[in-house]
N, CA, C and O atoms as a GROMACS GRO file, in nm:
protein
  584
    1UNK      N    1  10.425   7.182   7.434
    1UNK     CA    2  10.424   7.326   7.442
    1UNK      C    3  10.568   7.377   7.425
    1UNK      O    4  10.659   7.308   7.472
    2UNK      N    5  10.594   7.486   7.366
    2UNK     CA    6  10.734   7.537   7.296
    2UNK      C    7  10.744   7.599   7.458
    2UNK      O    8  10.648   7.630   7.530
    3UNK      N    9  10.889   7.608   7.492
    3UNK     CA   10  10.959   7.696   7.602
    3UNK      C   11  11.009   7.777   7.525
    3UNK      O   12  11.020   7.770   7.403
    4UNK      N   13  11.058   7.900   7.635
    4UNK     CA   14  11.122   8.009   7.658
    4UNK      C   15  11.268   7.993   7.693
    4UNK      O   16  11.250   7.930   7.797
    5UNK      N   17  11.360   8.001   7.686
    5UNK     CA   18  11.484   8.008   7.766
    5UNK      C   19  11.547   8.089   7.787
    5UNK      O   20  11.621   8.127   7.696
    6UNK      N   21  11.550   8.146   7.899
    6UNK     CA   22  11.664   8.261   7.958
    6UNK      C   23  11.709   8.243   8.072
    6UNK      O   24  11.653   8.190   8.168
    7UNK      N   25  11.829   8.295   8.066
    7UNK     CA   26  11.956   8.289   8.156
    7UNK      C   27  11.947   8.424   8.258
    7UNK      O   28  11.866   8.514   8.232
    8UNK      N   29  11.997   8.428   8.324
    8UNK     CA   30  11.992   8.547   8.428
    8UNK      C   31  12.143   8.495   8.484
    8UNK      O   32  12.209   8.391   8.487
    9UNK      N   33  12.161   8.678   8.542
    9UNK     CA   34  12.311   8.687   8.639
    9UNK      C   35  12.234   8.636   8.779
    9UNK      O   36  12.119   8.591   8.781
   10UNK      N   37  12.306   8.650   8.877
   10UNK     CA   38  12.202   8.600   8.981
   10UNK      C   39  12.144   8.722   9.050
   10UNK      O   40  12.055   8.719   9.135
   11UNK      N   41  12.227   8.868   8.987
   11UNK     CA   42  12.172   9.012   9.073
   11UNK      C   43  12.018   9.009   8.943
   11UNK      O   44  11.903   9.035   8.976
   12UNK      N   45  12.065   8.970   8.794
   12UNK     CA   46  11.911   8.994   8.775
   12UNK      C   47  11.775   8.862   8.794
   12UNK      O   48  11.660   8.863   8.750
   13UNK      N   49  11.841   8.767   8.867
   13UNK     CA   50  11.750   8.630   8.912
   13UNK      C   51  11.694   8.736   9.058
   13UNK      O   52  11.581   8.776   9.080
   14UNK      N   53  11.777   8.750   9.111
   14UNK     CA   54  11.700   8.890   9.224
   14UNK      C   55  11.656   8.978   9.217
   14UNK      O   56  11.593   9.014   9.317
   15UNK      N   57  11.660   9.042   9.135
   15UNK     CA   58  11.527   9.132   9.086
   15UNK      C   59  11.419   9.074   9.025
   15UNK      O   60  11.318   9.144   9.028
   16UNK      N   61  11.408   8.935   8.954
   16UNK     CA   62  11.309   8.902   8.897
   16UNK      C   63  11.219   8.850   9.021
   16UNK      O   64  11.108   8.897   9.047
   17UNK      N   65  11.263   8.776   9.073
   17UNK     CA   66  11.223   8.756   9.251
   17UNK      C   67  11.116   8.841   9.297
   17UNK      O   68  10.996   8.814   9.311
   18UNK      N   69  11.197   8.981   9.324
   18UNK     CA   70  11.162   9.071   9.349
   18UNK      C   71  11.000   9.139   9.316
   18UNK      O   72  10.894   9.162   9.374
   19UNK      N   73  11.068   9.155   9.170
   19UNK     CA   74  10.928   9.174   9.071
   19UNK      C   75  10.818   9.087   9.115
   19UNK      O   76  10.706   9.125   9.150
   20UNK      N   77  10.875   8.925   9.107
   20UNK     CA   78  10.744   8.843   9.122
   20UNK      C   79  10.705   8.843   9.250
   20UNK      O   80  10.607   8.769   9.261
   21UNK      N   81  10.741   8.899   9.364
   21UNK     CA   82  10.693   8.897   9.536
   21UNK      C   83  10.626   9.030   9.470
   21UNK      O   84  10.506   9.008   9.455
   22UNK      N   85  10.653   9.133   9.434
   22UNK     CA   86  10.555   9.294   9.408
   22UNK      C   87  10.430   9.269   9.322
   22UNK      O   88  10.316   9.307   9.347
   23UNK      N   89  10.466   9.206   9.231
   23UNK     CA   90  10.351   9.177   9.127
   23UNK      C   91  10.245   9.073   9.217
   23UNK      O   92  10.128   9.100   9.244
   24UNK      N   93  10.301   8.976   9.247
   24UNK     CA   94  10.196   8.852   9.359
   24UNK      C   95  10.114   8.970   9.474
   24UNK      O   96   9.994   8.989   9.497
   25UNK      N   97  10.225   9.026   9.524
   25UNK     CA   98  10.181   9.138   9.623
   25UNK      C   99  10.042   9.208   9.568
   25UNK      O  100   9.931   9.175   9.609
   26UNK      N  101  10.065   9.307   9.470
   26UNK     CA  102   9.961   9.344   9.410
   26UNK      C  103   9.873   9.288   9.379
   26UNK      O  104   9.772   9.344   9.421
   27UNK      N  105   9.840   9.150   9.291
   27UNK     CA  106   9.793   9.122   9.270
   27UNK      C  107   9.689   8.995   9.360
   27UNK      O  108   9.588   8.975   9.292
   28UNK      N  109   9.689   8.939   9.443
   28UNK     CA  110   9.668   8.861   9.511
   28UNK      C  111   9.634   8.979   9.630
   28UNK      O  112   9.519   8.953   9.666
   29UNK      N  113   9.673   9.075   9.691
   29UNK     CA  114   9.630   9.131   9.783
   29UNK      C  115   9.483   9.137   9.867
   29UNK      O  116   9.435   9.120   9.979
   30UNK      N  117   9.446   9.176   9.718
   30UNK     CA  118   9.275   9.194   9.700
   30UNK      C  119   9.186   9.134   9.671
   30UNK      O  120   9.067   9.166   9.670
   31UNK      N  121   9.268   8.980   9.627
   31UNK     CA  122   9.157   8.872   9.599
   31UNK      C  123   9.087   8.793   9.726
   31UNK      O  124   9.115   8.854   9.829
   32UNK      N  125   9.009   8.682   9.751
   32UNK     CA  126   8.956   8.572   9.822
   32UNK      C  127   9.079   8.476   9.771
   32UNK      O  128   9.161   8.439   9.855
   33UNK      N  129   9.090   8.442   9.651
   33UNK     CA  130   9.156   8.317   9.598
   33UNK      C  131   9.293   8.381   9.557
   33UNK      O  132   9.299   8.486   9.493
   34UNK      N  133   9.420   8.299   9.604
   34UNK     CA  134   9.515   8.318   9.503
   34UNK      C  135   9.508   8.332   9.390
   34UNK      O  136   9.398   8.281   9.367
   35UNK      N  137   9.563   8.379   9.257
   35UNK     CA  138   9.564   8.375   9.134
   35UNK      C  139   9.640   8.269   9.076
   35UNK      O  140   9.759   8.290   9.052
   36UNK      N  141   9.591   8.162   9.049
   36UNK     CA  142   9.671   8.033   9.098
   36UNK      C  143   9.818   8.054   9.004
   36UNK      O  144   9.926   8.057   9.064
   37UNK      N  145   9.812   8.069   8.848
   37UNK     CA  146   9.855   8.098   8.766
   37UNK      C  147   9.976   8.166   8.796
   37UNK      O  148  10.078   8.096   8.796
   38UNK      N  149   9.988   8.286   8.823
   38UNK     CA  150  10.086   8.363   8.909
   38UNK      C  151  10.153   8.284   9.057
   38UNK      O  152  10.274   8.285   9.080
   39UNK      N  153  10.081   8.236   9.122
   39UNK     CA  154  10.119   8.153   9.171
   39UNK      C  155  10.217   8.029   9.142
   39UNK      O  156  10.313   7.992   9.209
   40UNK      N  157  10.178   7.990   9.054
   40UNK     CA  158  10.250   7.857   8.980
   40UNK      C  159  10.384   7.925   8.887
   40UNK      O  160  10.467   7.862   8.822
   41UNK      N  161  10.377   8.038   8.900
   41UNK     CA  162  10.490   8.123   8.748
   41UNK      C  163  10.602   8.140   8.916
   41UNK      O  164  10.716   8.095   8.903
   42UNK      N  165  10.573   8.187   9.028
   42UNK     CA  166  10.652   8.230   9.161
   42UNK      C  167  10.697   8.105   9.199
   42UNK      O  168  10.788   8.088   9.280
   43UNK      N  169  10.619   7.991   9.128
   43UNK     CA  170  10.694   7.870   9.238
   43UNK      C  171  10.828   7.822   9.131
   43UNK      O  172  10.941   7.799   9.172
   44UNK      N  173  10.791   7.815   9.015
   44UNK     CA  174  10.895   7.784   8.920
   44UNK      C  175  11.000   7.860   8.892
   44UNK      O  176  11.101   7.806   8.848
   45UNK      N  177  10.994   8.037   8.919
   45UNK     CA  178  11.100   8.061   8.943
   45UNK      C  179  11.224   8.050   9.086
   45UNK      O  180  11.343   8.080   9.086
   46UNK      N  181  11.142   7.997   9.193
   46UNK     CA  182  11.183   8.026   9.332
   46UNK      C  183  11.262   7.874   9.299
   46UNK      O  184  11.337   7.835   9.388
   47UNK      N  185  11.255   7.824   9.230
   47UNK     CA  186  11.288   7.623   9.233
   47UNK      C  187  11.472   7.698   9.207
   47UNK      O  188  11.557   7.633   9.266
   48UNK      N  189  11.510   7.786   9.150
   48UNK     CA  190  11.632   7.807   9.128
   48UNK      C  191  11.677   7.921   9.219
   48UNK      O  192  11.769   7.987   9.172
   49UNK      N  193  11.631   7.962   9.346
   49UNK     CA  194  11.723   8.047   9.440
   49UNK      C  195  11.838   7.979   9.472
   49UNK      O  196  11.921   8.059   9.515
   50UNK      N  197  11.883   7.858   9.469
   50UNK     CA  198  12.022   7.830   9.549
   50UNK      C  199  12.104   7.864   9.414
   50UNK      O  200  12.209   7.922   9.440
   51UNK      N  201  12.084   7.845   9.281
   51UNK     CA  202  12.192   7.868   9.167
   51UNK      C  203  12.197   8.006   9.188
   51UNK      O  204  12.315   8.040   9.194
   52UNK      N  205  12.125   8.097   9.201
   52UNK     CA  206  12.155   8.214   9.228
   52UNK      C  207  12.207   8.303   9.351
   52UNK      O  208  12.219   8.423   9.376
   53UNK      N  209  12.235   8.168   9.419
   53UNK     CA  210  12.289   8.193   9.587
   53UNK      C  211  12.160   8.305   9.686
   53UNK      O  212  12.176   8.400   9.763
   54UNK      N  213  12.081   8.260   9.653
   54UNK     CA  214  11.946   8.354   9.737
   54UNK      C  215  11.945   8.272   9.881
   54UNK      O  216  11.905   8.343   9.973
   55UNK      N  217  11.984   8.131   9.919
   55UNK     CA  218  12.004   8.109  10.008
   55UNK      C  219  12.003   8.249  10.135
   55UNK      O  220  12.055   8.359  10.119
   56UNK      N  221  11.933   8.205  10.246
   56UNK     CA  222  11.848   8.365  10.358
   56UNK      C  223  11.750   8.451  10.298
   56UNK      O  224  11.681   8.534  10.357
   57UNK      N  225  11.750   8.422  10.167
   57UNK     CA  226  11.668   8.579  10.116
   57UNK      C  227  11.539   8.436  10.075
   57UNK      O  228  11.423   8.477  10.071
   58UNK      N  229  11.551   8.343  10.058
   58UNK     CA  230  11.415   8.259   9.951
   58UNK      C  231  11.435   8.144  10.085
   58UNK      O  232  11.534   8.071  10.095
   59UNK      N  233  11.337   8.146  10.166
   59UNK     CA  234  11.335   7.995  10.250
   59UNK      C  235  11.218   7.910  10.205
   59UNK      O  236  11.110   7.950  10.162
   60UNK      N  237  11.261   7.782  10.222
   60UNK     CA  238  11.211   7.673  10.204
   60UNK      C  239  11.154   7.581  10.303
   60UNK      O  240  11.211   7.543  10.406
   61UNK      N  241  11.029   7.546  10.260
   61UNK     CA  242  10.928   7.434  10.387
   61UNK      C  243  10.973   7.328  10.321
   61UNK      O  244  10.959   7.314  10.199
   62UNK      N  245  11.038   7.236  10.406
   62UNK     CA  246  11.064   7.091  10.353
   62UNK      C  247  10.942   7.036  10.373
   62UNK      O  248  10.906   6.950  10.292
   63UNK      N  249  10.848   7.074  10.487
   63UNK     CA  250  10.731   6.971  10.495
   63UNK      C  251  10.672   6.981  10.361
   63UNK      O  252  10.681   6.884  10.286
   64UNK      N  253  10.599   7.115  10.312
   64UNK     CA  254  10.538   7.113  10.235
   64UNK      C  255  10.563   7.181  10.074
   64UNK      O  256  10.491   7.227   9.985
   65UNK      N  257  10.725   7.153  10.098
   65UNK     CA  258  10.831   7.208   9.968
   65UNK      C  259  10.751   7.334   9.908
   65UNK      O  260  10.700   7.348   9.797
   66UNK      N  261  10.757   7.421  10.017
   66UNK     CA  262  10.701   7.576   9.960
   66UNK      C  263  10.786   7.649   9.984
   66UNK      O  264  10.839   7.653  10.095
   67UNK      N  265  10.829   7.738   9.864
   67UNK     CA  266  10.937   7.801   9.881
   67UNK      C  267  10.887   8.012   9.904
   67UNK      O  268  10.815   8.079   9.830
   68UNK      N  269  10.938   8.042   9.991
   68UNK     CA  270  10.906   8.192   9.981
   68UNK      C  271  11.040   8.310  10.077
   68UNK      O  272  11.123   8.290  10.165
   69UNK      N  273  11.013   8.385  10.026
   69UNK     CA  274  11.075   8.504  10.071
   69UNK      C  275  11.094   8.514  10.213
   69UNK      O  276  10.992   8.507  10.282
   70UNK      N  277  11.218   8.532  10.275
   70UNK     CA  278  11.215   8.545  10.454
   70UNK      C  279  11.148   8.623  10.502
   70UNK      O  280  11.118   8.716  10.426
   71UNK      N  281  11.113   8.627  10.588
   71UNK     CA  282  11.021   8.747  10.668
   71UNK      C  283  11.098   8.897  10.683
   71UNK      O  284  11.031   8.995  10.654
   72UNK      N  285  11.234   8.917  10.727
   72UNK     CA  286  11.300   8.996  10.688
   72UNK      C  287  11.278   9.072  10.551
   72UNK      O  288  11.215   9.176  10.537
   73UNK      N  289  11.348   8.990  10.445
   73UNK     CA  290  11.349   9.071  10.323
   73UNK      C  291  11.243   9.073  10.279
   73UNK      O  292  11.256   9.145  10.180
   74UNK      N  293  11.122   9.036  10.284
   74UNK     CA  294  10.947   9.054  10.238
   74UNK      C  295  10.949   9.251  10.287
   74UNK      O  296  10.937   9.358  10.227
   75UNK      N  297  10.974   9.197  10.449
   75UNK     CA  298  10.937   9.328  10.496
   75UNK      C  299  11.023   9.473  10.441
   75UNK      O  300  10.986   9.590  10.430
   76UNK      N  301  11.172   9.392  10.408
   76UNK     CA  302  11.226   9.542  10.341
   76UNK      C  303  11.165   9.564  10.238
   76UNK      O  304  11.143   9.684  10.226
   77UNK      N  305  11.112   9.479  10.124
   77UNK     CA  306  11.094   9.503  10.040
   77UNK      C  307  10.968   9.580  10.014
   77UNK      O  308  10.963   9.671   9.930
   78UNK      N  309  10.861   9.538  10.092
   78UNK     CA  310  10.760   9.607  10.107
   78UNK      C  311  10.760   9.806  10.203
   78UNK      O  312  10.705   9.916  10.206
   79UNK      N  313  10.842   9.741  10.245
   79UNK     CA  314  10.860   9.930  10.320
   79UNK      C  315  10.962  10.018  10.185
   79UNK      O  316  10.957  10.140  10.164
   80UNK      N  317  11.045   9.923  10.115
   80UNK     CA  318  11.116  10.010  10.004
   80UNK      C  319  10.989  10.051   9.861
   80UNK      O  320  10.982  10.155   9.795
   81UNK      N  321  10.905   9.926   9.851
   81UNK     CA  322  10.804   9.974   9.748
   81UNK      C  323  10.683   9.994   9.783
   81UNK      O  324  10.623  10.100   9.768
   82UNK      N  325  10.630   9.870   9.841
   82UNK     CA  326  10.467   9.937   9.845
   82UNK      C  327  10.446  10.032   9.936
   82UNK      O  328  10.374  10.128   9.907
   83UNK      N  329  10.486  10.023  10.018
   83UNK     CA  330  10.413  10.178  10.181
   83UNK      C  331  10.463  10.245  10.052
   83UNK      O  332  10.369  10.209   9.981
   84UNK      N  333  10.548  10.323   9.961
   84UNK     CA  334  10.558  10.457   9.899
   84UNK      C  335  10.466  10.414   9.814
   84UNK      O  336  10.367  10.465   9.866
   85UNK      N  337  10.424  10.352   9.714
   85UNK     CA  338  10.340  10.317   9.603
   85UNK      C  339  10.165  10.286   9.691
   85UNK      O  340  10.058  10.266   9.633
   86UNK      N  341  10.184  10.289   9.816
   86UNK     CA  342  10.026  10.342   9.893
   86UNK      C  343  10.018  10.442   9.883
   86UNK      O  344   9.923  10.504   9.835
   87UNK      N  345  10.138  10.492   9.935
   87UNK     CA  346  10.133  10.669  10.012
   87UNK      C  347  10.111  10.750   9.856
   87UNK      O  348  10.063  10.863   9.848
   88UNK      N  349  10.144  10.689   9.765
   88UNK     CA  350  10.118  10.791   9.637
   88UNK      C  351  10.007  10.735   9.553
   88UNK      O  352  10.006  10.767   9.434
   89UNK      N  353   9.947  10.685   9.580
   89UNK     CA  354   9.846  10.598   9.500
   89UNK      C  355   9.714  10.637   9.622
   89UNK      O  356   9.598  10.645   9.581
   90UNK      N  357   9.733  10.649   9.706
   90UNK     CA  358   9.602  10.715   9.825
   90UNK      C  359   9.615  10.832   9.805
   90UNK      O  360   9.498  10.867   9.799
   91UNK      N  361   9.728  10.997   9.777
   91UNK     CA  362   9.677  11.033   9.725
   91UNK      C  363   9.626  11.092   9.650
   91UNK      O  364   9.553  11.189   9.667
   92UNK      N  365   9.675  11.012   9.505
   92UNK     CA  366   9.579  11.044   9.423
   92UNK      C  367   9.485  10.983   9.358
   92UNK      O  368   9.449  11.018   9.246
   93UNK      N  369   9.428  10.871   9.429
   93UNK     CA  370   9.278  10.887   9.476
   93UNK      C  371   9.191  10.915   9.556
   93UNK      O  372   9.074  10.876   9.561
   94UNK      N  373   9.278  11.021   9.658
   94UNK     CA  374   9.148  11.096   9.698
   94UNK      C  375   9.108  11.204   9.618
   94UNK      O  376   8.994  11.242   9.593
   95UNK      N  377   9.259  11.264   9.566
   95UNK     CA  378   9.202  11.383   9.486
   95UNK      C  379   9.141  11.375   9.341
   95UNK      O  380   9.114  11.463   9.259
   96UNK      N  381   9.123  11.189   9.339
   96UNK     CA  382   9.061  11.197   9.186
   96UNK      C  383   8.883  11.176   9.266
   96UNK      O  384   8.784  11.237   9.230
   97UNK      N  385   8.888  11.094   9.356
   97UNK     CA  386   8.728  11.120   9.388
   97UNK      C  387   8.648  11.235   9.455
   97UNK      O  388   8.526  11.253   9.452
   98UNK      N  389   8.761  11.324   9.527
   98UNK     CA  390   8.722  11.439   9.551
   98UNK      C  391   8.653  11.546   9.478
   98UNK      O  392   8.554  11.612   9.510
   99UNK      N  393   8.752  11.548   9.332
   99UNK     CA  394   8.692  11.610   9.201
   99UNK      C  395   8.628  11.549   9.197
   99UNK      O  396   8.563  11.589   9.294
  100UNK      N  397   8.559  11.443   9.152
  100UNK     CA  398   8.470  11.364   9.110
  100UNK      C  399   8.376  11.424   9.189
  100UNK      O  400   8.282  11.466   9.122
  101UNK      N  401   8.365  11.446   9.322
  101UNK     CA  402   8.245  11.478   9.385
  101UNK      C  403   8.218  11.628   9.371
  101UNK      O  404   8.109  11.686   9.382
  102UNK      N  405   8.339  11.680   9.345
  102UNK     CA  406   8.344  11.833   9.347
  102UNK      C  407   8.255  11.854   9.208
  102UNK      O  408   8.151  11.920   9.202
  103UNK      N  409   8.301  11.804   9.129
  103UNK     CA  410   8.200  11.795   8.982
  103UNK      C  411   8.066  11.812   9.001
  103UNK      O  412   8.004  11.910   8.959
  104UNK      N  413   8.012  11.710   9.069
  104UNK     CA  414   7.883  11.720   9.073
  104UNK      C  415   7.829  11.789   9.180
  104UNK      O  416   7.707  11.774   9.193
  105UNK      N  417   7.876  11.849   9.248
  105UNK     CA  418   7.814  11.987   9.322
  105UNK      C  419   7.817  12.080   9.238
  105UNK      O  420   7.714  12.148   9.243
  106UNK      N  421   7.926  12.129   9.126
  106UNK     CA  422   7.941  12.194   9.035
  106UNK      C  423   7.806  12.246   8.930
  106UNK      O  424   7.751  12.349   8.889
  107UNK      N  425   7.800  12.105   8.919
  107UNK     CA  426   7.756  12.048   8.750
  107UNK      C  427   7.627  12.008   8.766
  107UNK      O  428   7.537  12.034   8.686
  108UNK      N  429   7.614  11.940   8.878
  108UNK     CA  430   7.493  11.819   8.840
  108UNK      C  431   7.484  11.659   8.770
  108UNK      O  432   7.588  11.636   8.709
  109UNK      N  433   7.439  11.606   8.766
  109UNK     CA  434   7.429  11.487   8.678
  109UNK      C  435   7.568  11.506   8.601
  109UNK      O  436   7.583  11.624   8.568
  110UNK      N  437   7.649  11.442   8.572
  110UNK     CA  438   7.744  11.389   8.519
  110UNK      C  439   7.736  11.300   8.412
  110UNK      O  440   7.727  11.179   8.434
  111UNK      N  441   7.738  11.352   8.277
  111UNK     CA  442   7.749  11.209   8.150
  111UNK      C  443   7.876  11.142   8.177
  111UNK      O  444   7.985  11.192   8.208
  112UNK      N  445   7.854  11.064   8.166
  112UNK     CA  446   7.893  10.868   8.160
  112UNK      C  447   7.961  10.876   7.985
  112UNK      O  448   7.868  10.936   7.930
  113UNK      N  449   8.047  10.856   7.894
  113UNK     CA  450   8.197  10.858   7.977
  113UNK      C  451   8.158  11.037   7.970
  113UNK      O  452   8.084  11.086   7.885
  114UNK      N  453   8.226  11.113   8.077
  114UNK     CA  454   8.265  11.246   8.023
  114UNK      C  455   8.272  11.304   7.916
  114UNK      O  456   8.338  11.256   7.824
  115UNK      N  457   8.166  11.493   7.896
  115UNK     CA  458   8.225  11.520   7.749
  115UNK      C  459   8.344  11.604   7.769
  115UNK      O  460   8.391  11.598   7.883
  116UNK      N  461   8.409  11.687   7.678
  116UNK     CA  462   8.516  11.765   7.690
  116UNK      C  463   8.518  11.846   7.795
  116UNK      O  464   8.611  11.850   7.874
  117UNK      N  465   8.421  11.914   7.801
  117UNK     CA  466   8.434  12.015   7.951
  117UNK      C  467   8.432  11.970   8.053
  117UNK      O  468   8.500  12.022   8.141
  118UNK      N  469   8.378  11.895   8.072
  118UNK     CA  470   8.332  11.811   8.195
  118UNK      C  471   8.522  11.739   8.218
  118UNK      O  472   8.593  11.799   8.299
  119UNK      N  473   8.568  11.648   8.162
  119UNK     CA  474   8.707  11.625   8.134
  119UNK      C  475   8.794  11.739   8.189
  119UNK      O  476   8.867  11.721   8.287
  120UNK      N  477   8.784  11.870   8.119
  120UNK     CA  478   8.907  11.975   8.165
  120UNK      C  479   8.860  12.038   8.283
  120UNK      O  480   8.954  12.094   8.339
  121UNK      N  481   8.726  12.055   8.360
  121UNK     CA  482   8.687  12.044   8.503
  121UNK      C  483   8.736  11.984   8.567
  121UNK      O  484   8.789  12.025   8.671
  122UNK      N  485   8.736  11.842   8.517
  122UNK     CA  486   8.779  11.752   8.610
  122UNK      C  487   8.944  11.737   8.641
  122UNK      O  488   9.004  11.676   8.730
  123UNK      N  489   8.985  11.806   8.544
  123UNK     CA  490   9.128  11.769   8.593
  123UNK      C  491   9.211  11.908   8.652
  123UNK      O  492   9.318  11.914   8.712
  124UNK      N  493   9.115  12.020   8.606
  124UNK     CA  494   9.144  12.106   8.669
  124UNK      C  495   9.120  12.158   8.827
  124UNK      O  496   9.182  12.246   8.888
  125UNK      N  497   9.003  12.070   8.876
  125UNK     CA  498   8.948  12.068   8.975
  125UNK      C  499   9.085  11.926   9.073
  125UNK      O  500   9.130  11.952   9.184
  126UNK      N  501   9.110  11.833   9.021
  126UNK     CA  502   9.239  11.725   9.062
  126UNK      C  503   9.364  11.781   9.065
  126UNK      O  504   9.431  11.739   9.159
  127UNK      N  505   9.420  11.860   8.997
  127UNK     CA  506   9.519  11.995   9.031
  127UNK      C  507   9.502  12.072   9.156
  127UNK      O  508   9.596  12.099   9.231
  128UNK      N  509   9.414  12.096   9.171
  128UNK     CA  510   9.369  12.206   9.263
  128UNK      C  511   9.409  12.146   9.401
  128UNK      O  512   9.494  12.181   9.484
  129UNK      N  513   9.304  12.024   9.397
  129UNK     CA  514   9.293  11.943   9.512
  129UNK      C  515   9.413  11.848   9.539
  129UNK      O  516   9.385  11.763   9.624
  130UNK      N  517   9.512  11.842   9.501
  130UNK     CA  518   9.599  11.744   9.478
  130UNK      C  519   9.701  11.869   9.549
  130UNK      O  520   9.747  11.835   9.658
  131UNK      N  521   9.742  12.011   9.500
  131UNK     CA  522   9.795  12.080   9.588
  131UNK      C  523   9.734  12.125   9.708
  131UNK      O  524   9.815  12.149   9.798
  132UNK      N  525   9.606  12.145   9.738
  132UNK     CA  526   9.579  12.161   9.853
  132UNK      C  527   9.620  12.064   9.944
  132UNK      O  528   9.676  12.094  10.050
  133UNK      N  529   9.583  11.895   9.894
  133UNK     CA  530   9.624  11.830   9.945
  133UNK      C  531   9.809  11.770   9.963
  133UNK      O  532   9.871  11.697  10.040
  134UNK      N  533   9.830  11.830   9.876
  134UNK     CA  534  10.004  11.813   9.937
  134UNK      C  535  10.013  11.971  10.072
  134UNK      O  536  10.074  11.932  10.172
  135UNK      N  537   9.986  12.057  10.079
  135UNK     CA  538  10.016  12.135  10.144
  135UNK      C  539   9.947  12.116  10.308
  135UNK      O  540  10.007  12.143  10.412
  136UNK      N  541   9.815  12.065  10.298
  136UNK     CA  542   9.744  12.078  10.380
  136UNK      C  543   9.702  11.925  10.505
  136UNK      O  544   9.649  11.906  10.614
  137UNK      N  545   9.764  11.855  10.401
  137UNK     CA  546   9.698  11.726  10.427
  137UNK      C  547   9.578  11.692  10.411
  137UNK      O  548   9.517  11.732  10.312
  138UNK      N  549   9.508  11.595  10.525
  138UNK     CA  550   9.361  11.573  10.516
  138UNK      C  551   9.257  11.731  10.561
  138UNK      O  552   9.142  11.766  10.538
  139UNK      N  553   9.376  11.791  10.634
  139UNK     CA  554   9.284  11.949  10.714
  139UNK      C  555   9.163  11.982  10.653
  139UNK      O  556   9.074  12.036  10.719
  140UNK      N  557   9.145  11.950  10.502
  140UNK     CA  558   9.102  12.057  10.456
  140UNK      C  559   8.946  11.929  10.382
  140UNK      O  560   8.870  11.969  10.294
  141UNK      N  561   8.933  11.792  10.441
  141UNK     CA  562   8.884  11.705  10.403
  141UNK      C  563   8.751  11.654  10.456
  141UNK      O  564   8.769  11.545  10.510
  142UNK      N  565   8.639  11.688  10.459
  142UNK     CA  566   8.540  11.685  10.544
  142UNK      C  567   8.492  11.563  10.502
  142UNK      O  568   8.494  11.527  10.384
  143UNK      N  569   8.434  11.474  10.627
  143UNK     CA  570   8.344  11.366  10.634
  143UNK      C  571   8.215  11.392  10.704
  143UNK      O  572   8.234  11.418  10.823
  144UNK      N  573   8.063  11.394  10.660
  144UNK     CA  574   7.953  11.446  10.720
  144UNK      C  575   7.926  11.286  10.759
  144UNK      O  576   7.988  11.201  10.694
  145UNK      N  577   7.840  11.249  10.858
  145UNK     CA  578   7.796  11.153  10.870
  145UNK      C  579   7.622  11.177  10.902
  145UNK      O  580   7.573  11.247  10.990
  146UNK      N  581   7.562  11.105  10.813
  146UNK     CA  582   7.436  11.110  10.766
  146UNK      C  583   7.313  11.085  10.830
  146UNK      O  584   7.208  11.096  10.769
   0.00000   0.00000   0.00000
């Protein structure tokens, strides 16, 4: 199989790090199974944290030569990206399923994909709700229970 070869400074061997703890993050979050693949791409780059002096930031299990991120810097890293990439990704999907529901109180039956009007409803109705919901918070968010 043909390789790749690239060199890195060691500030961009730490961001690639980085990337690959966010991307694993994402991706693996939501599974049952690791993604082994991704998995196996995080272990081969982590084999070179000491050339890049990551030494404290990348620790190592001698028992079971697994190499990962300290508990420390996992956690900065996750309060610097994902809590904001929740907090903006929750919501705007509430205000995309909100419209969505708002639609069909609207409308009725909904075509599968959307036609044009139905489309500029919908995003005009996700505007709407997207400032209510920055201003208001959930206040304005009803849950009936059935």
């Amino acid at each position: 199989m043909k390789k790749v070869h690239l060199e890195f400074t060691p500030v961009q061997y730490q961001k690639l790090v980085e990337a690959l703890f966010l991307g694993g993050w994402v991706t693996n979050t939501t599974r049952d199974d690791l993604d082994e693949e991704f998995e196996s791409l995080r272990d081969y780059v982590f084999q070179h944290y000491k050339e890049a002096g990551m030494e404290g930031l990348i620790e190592e299990n001698q028992e079971i030569g697994y190499k990962d991120l300290n508990v420390d810097y996992e956690s900065t890293l996750l309060s610097r990206y994902i809590d904001r990439y929740d907090e903006q990704v929750f919501w705007e999907k509430l205000a995309e399923k909100l419209s969505d529901r708002e639609l069909v109180n609207l409308e009725g039956p909904i075509a599968v994909p959307l036609n044009e009007a139905q489309i500029l409803k919908k995003l005009a109705l996700e505007e709407e709700i997207e400032e209510d919901l920055h201003i208001n918070g959930l206040e304005h968010v009803k849950w009936e229970r059935k």
